[in-house]
Backbone and ligand atoms as CSV (ligand in chain L), in Angstrom:
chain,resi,resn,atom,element,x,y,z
A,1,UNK,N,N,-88.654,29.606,27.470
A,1,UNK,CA,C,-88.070,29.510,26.120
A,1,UNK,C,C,-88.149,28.061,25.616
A,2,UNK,N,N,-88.471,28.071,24.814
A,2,UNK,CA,C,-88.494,26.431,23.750
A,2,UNK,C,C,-87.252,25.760,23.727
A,3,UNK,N,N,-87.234,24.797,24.330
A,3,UNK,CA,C,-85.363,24.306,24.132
A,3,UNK,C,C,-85.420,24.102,22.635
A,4,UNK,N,N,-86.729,23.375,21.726
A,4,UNK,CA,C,-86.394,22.677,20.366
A,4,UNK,C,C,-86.325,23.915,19.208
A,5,UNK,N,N,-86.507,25.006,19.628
A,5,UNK,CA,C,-86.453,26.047,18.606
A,5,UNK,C,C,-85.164,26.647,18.757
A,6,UNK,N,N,-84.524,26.670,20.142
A,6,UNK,CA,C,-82.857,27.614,20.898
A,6,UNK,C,C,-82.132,26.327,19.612
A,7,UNK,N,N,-82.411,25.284,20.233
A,7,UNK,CA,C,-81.599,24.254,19.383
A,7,UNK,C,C,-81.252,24.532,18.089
A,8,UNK,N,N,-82.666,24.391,17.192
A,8,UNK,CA,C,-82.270,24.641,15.623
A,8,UNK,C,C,-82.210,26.277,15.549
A,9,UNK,N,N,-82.304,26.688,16.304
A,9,UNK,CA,C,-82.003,27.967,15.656
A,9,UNK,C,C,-80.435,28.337,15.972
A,10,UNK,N,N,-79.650,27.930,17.086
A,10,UNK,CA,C,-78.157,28.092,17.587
A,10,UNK,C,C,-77.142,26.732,15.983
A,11,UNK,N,N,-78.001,25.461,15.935
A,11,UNK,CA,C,-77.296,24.826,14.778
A,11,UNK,C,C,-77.832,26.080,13.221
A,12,UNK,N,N,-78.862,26.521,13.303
A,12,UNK,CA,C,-78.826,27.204,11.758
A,12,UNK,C,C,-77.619,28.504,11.769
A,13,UNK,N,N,-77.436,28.742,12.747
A,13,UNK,CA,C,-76.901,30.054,12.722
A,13,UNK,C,C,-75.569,29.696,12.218
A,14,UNK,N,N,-74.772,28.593,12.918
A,14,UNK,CA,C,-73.465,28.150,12.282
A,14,UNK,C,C,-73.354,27.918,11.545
A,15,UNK,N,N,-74.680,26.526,10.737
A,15,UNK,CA,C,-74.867,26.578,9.361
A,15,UNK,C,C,-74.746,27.566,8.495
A,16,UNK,N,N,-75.351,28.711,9.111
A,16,UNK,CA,C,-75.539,29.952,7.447
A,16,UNK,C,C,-73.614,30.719,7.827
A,17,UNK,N,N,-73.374,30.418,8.520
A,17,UNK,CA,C,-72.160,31.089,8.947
A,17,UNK,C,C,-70.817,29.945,8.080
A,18,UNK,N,N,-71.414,28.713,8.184
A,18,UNK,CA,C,-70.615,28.152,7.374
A,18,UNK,C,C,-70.907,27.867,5.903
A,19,UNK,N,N,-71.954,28.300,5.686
A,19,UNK,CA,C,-71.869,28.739,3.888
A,19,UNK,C,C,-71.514,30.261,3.512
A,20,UNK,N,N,-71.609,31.185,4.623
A,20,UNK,CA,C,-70.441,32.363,3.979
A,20,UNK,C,C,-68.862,31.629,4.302
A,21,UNK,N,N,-68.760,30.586,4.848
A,21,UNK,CA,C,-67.233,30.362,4.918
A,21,UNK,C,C,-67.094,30.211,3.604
A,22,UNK,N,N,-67.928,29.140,3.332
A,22,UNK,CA,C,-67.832,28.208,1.546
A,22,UNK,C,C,-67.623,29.078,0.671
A,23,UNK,N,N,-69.130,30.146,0.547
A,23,UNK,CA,C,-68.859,30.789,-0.854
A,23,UNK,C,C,-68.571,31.949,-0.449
A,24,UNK,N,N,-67.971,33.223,0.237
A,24,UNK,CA,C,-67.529,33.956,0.632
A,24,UNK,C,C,-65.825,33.844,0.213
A,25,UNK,N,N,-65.389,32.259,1.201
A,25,UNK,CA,C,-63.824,32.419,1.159
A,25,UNK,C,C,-63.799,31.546,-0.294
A,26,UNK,N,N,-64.512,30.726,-1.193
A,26,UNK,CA,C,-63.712,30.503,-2.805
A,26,UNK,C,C,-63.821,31.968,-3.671
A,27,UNK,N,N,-65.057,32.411,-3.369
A,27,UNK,CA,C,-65.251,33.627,-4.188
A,27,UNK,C,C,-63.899,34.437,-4.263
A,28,UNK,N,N,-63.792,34.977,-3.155
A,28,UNK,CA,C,-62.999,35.998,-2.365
A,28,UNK,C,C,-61.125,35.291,-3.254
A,29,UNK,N,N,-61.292,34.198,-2.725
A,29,UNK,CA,C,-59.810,33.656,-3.218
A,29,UNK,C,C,-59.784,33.574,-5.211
A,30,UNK,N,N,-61.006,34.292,-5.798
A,30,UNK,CA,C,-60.864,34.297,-6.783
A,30,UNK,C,C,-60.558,35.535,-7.313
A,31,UNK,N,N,-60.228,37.037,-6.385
A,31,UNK,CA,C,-60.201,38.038,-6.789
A,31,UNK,C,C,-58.801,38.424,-5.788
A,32,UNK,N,N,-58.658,37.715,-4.514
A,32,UNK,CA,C,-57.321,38.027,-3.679
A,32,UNK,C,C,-56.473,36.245,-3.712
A,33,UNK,N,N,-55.261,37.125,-5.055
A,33,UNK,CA,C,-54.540,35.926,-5.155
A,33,UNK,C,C,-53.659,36.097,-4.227
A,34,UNK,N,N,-53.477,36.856,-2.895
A,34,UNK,CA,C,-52.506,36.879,-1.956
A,34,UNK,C,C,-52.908,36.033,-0.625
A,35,UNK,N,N,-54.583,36.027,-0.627
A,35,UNK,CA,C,-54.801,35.405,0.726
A,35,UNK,C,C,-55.064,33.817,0.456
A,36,UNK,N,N,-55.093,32.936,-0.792
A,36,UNK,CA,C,-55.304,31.959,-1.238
A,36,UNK,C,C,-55.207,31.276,0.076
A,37,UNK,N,N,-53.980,31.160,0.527
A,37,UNK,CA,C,-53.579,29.696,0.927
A,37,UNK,C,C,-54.292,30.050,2.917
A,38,UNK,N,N,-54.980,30.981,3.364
A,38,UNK,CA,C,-55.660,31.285,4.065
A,38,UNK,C,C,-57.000,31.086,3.874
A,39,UNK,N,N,-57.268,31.143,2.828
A,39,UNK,CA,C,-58.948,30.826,2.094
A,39,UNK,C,C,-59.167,29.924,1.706
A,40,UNK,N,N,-57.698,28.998,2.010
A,40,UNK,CA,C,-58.026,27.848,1.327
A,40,UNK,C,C,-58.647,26.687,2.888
A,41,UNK,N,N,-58.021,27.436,3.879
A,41,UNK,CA,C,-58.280,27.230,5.295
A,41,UNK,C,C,-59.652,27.219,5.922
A,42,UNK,N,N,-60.158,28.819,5.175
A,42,UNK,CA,C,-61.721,28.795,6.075
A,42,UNK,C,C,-62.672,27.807,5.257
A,43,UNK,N,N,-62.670,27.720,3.619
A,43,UNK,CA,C,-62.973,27.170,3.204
A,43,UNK,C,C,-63.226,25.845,3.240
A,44,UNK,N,N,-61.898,25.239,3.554
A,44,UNK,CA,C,-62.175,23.753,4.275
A,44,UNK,C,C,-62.757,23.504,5.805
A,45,UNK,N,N,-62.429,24.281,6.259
A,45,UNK,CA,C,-63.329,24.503,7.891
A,45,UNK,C,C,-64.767,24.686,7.371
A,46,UNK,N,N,-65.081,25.325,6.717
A,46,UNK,CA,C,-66.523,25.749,6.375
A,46,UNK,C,C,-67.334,24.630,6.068
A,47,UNK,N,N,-66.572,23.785,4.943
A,47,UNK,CA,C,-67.092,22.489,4.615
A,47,UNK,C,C,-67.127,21.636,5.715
A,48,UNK,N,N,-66.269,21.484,6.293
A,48,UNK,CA,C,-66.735,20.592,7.546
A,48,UNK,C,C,-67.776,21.146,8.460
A,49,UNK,N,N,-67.672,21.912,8.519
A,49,UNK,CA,C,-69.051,23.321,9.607
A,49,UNK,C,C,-70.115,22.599,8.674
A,50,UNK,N,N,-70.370,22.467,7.400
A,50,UNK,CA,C,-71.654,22.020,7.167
A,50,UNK,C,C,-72.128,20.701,6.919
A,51,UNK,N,N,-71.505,20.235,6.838
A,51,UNK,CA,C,-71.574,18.615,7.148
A,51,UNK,C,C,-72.065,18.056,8.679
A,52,UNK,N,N,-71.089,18.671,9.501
A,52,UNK,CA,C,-71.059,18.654,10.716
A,52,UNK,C,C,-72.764,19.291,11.518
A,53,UNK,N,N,-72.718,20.473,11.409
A,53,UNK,CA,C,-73.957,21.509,11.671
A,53,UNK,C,C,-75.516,20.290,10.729
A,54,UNK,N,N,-75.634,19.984,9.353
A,54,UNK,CA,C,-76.239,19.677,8.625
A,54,UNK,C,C,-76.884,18.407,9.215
A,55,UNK,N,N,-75.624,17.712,10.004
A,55,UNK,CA,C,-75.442,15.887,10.774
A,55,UNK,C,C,-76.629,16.358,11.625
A,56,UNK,N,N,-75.968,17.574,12.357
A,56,UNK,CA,C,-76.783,18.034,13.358
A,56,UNK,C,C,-78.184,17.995,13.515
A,57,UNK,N,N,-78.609,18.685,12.309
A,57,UNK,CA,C,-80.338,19.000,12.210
A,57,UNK,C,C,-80.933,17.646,12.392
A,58,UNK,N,N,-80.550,16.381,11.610
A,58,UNK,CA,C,-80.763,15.313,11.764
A,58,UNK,C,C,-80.599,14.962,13.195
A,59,UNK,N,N,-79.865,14.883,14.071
A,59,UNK,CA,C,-79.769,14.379,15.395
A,59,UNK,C,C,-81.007,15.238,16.005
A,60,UNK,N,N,-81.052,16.414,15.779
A,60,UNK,CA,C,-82.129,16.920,16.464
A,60,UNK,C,C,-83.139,16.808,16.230
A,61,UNK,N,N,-83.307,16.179,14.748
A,61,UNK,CA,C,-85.186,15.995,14.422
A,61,UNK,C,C,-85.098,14.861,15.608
A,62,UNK,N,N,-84.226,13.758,15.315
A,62,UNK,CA,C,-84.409,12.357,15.977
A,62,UNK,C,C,-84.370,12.486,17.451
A,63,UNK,N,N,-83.733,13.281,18.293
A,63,UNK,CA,C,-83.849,13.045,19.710
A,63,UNK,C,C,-85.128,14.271,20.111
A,64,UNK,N,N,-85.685,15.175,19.142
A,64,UNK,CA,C,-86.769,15.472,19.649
A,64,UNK,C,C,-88.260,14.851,19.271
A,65,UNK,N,N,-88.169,14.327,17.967
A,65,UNK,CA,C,-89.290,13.797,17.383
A,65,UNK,C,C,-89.287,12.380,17.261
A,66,UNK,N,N,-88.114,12.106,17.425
A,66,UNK,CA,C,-87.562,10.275,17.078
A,66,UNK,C,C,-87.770,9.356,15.954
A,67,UNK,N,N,-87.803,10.714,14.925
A,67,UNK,CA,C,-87.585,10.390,13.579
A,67,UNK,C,C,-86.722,11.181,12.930
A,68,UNK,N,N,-86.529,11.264,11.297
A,68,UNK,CA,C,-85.498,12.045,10.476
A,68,UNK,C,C,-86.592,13.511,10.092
A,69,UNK,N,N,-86.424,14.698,9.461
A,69,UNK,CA,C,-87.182,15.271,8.897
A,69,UNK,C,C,-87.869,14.590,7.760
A,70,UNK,N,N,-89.546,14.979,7.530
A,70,UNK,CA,C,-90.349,13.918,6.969
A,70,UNK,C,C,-90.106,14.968,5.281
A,71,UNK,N,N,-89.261,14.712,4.236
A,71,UNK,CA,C,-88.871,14.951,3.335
A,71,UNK,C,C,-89.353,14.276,2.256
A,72,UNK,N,N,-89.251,14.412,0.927
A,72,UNK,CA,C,-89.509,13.842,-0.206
A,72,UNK,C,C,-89.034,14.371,-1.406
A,73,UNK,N,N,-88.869,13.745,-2.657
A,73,UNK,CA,C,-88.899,14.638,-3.463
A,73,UNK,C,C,-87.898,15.598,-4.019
A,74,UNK,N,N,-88.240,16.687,-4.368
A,74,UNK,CA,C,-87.023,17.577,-4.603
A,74,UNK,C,C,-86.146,18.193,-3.376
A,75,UNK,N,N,-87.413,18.164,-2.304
A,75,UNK,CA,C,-85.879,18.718,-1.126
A,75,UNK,C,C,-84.927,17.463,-0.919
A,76,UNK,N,N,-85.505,16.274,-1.325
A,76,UNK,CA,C,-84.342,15.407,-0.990
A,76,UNK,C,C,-83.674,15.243,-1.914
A,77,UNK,N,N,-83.912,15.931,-3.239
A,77,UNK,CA,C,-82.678,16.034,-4.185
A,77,UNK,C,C,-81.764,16.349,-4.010
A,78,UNK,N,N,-82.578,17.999,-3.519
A,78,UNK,CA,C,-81.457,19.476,-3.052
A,78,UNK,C,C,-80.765,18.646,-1.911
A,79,UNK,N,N,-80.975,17.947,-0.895
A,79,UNK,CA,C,-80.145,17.856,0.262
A,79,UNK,C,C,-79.391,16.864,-0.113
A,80,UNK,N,N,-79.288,15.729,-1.310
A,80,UNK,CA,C,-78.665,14.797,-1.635
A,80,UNK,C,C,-77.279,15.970,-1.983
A,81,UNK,N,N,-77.572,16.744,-2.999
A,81,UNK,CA,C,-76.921,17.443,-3.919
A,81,UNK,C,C,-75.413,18.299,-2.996
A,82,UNK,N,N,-76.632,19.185,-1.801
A,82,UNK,CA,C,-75.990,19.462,-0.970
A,82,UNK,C,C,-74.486,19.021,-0.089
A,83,UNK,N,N,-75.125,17.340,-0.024
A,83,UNK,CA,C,-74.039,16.488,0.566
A,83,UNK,C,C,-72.564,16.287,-0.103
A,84,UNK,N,N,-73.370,15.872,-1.603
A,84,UNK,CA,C,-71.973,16.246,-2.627
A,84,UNK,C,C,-71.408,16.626,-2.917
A,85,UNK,N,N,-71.624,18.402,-2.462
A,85,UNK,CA,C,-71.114,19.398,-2.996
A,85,UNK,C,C,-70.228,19.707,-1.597
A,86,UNK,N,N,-70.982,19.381,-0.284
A,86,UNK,CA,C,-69.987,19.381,0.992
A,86,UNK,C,C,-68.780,18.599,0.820
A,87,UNK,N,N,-68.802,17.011,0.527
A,87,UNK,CA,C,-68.139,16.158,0.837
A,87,UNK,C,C,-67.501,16.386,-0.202
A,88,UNK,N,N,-67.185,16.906,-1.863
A,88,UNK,CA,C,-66.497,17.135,-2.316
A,88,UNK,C,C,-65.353,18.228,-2.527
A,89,UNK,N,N,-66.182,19.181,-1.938
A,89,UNK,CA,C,-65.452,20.546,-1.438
A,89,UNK,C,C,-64.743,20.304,-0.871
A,90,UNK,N,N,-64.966,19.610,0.318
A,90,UNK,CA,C,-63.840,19.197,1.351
A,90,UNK,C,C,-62.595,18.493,1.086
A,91,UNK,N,N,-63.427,17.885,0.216
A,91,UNK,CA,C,-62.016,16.663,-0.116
A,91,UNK,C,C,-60.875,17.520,-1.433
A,92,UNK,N,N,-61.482,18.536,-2.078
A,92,UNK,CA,C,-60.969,18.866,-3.503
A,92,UNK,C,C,-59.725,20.319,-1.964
A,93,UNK,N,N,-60.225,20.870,-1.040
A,93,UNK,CA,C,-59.912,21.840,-0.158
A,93,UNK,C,C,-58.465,21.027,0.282
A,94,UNK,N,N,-58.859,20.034,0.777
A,94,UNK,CA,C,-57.831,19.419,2.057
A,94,UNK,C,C,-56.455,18.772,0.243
A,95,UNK,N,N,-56.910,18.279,-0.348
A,95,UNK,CA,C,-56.159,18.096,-1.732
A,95,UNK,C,C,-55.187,18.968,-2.070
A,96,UNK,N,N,-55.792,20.088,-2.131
A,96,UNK,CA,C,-55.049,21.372,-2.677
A,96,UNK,C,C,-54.245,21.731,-1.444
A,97,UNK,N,N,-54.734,21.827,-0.249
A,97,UNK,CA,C,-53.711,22.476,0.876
A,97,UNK,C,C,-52.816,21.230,1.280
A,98,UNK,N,N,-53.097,20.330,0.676
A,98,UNK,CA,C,-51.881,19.011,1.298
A,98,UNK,C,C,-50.746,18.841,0.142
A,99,UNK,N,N,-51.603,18.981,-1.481
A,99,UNK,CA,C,-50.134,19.239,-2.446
A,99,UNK,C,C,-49.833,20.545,-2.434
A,100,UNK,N,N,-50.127,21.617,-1.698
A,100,UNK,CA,C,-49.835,22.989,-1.669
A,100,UNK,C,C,-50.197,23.664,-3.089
A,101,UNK,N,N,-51.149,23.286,-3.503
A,101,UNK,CA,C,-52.164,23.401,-4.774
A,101,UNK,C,C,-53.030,24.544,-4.448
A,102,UNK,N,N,-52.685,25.645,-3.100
A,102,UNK,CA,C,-54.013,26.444,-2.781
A,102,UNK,C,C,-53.652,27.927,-3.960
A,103,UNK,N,N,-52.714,27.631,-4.794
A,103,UNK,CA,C,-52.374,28.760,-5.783
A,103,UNK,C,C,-53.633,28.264,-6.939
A,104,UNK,N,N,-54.028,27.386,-7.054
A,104,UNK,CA,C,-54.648,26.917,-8.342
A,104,UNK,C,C,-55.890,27.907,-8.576
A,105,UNK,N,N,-56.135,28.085,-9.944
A,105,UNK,CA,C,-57.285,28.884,-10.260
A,105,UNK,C,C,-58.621,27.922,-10.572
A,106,UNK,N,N,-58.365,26.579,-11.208
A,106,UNK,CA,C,-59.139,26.055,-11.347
A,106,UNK,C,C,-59.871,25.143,-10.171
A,107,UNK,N,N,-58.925,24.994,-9.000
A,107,UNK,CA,C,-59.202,24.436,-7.702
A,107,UNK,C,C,-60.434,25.838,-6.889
A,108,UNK,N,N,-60.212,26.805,-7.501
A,108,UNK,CA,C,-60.520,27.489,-6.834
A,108,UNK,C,C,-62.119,27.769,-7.426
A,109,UNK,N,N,-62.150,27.733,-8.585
A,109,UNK,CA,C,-63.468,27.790,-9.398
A,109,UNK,C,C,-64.400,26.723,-9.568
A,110,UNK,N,N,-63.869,25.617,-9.106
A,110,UNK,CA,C,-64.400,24.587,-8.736
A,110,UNK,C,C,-64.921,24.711,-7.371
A,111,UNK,N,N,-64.146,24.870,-6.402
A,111,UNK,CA,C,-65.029,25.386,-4.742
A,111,UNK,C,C,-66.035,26.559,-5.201
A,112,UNK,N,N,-66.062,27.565,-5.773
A,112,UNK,CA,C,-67.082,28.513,-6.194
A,112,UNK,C,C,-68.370,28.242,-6.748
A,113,UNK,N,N,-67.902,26.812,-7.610
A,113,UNK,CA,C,-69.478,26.270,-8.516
A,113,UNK,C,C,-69.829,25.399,-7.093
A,114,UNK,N,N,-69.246,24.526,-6.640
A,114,UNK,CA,C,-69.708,23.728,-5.924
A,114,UNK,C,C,-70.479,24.488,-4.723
A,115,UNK,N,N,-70.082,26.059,-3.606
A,115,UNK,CA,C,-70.472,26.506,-3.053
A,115,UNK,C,C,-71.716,27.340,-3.579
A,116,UNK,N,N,-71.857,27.723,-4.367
A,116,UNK,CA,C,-72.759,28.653,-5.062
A,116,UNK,C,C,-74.092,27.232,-5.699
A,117,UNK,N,N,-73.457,25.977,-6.131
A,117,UNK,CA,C,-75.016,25.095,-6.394
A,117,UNK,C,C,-75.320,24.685,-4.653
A,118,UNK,N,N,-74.691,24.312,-3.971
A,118,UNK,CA,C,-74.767,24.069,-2.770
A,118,UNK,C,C,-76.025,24.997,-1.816
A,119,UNK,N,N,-75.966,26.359,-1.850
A,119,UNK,CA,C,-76.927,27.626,-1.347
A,119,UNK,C,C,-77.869,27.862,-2.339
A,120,UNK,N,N,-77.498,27.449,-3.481
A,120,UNK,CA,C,-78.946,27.206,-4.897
A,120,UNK,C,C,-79.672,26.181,-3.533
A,121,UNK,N,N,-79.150,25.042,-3.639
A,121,UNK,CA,C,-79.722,23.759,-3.060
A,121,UNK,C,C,-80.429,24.331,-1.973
A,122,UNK,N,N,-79.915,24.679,-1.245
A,122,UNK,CA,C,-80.192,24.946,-0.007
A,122,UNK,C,C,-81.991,25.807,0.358
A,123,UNK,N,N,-82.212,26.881,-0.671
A,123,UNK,CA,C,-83.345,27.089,-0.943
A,123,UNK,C,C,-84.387,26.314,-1.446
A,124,UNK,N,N,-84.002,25.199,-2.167
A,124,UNK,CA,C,-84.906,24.272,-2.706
A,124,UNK,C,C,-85.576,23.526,-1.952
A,125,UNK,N,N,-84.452,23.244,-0.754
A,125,UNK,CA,C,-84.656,22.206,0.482
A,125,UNK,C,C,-85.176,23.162,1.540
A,126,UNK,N,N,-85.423,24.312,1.320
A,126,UNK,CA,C,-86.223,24.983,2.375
A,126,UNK,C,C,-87.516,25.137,1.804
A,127,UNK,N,N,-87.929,25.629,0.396
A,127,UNK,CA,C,-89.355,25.443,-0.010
A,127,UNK,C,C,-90.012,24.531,-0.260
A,128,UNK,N,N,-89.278,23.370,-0.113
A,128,UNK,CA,C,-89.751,22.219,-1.145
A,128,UNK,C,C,-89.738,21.258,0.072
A,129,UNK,N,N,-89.926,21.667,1.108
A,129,UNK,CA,C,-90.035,20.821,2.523
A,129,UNK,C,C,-91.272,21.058,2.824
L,1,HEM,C1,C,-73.831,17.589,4.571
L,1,HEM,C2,C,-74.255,18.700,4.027
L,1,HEM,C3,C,-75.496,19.444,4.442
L,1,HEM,C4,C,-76.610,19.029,5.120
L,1,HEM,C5,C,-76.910,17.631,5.668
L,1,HEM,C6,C,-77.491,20.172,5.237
L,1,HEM,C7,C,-78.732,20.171,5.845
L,1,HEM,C8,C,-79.551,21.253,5.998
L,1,HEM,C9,C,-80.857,21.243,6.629
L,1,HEM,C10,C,-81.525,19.999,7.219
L,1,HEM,C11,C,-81.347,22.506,6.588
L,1,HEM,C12,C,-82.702,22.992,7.152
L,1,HEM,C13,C,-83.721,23.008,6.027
L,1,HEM,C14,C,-85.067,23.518,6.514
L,1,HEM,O1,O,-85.785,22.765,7.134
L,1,HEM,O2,O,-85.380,24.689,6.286
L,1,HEM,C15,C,-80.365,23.330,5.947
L,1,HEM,C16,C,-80.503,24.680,5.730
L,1,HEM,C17,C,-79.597,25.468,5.052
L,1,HEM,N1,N,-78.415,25.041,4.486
L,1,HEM,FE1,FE,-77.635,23.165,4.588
L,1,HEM,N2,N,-76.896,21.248,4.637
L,1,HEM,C18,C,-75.684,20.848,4.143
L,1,HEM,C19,C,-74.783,21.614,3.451
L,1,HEM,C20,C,-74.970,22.949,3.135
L,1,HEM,C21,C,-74.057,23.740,2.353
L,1,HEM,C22,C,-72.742,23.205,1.745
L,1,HEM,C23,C,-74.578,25.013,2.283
L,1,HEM,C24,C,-74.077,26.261,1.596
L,1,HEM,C25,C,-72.967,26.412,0.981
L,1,HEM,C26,C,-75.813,25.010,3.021
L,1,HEM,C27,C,-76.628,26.118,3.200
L,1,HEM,C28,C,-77.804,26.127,3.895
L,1,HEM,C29,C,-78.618,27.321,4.104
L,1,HEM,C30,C,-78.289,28.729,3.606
L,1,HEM,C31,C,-79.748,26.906,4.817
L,1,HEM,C32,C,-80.915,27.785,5.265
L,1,HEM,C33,C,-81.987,27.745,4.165
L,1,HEM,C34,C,-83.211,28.585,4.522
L,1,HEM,O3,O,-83.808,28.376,5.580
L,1,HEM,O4,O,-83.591,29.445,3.720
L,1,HEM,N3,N,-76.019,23.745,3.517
L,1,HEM,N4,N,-79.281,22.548,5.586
């Protein structure tokens, strides 16, 4: 078995598992106003799952190839875009569950645009590689 394929393929799997956290649990918290402050939970876990998982791919281009992925262009838009939409999610997530803000509708439609351009992105940076 290929260790460099078990690799990215065991980090993609968490990856795609942590963008149904993203847009799965804002979506979801936009139609169940009872589980909010639970969705407001996976949601922020999720964002860190892809940041984290995302760090990952990078460590693994570099300790197998001993460079970054050779990118340009629009996938490095999409993956710029990507980052923003992680690192802001996270921060707008942990916001709302620390002022106990996970009732908000507009906190919540905001994680939805940000998760939903985020998996836009995410295709861009897979064709456009
Ligand atoms: C720090 C943030 C992130 C980084 C550094 C990152 C990085 C990456 C990388 C390097 C790939 C592999 C691209 C390829 O070669 O095919 C990837 C794939 C993917 N990412 Fe991310 N990502 C991040 C955040 C996100 C977020 C927030 C989502 C969704 C909400 C997401 C969804 C996906 C999906 C669905 C794929 C698979 C695309 C495909 O193969 O069709 N990522 N990501």
């Amino acid at each position: 078995m290929n260790i460099q394929n078990l690799a990215y393929a065991l980090d993609q799997s968490i990856h795609n598992l942590g963008a149904v956290m993203v847009t799965g649990g804002s979506i979801l918290a936009l139609v169940d106003l009872e589980k909010r402050k639970r969705l407001a939970w996976i949601t922020l876990s999720g964002w860190a799952l892809q940041g984290a998982t995302g760090a990952l791919f990078g460590i693994l281009s570099y300790s197998f190839y001993g460079h970054l992925p050779d990118i340009a262009g629009i996938a490095v838009d999409a993956l710029v875009i990507k980052m923003i939409c992680a690192v802001s999610g996270f921060f707008i997530a942990a916001y709302c569950l620390k002022g106990a803000r996970a009732e908000s509708v507009v906190f919540w439609r905001m994680e939805a645009f940000l998760a939903l351009v985020a998996i836009i992105s995410a295709a861009f940076l897979r064709w456009y590689s």
